[in-house]
C-alpha positions in Angstrom: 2.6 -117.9 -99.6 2.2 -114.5 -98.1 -0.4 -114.6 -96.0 -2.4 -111.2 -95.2 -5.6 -110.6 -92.8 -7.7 -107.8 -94.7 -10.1 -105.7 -92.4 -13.1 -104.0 -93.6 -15.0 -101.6 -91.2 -12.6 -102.6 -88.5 -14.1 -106.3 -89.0 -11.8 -108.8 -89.8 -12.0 -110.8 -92.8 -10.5 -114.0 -93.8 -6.5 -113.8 -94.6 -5.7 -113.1 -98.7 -2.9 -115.1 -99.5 -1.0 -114.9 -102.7 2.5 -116.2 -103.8 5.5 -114.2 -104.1 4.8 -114.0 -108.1 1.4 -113.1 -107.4 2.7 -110.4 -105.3 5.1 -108.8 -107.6 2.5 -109.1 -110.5 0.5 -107.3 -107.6 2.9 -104.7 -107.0 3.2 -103.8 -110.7 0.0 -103.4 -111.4 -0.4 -100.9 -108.5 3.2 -99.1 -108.8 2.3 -98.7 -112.8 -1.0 -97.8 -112.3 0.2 -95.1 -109.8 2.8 -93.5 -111.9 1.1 -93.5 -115.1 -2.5 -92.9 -114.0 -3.9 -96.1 -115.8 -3.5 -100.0 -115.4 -1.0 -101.3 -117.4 -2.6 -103.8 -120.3 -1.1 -107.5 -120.5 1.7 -106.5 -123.1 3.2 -104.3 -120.8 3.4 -106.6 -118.1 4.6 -109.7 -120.5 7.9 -107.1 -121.2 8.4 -106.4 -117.3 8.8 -109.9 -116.8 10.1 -111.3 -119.6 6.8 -114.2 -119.9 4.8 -115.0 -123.0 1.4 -113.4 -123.4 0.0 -116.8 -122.1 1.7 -116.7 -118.7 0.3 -112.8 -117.9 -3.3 -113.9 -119.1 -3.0 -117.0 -117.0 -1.4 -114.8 -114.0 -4.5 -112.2 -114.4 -7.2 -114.9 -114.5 -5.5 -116.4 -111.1 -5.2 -113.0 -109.5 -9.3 -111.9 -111.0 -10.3 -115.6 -109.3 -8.3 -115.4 -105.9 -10.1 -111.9 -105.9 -6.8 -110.3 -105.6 -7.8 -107.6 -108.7 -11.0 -106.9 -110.8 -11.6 -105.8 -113.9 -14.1 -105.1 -116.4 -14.7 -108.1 -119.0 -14.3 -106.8 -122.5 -12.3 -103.5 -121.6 -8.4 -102.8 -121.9 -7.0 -101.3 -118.7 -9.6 -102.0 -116.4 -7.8 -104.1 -114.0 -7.7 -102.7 -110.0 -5.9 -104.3 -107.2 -7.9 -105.2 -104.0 -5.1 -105.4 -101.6 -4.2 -102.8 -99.6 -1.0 -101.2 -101.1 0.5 -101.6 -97.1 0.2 -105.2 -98.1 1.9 -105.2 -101.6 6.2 -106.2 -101.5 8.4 -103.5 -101.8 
C-alpha cells in the first residue's frame, strides 16, 4: 500500500492509499490523459497491461469507489484522477 496524506485548503485530509497496481492504473490514466488530451477508455488500458476487459472494469470500479478517479456514469472517457499527479509513481 502506498499511503498518501492529501491536503485541501492547507487542511489535512485523511491519507489515500492505493496499491502499487492501483497506482500504475493511476499513473496511466493521468500520463495518457496528458499526452493525448482525453482519458483513455477501458480498451486502451486492457492493451497497456495485457488484462481482459473484466480486470480494467473491475480496476475502474475499485479506483471510482476508493475515490481515487470519477467519472460520469453512461459516458466514454469521462474518467479524472483525484490524486495529485506529485503523488502518482513515476
Amino acid at each position: 500500500m502506498v499511503d498518501i496524506l492529501c491536503s485541501e485548503g492547507g487542511r489535512r485530509q485523511k491519507k489515500t492509499k492505493f496499491t502499487q497496481k492501483q497506482g500504475q492504473y493511476l499513473a496511466f490514466i493521468h500520463q495518457y490523459t496528458k499526452v493525448h488530451g482525453v482519458p483513455p477508455a477501458e480498451h486502451e488500458m486492457q492493451r497497456h497491461f495485457d488484462v481482459s476487459p473484466p480486470s480494467v472494469h473491475h480496476m475502474v470500479i475499485n479506483l471510482e469507489k476508493k475515490r481515487l478517479i470519477e467519472r460520469t456514469p453512461g459516458m466514454a472517457r469521462t474518467i479524472r484522477v483525484l490524486v495529485p499527479a506529485r503523488d502518482l509513481p513515476q
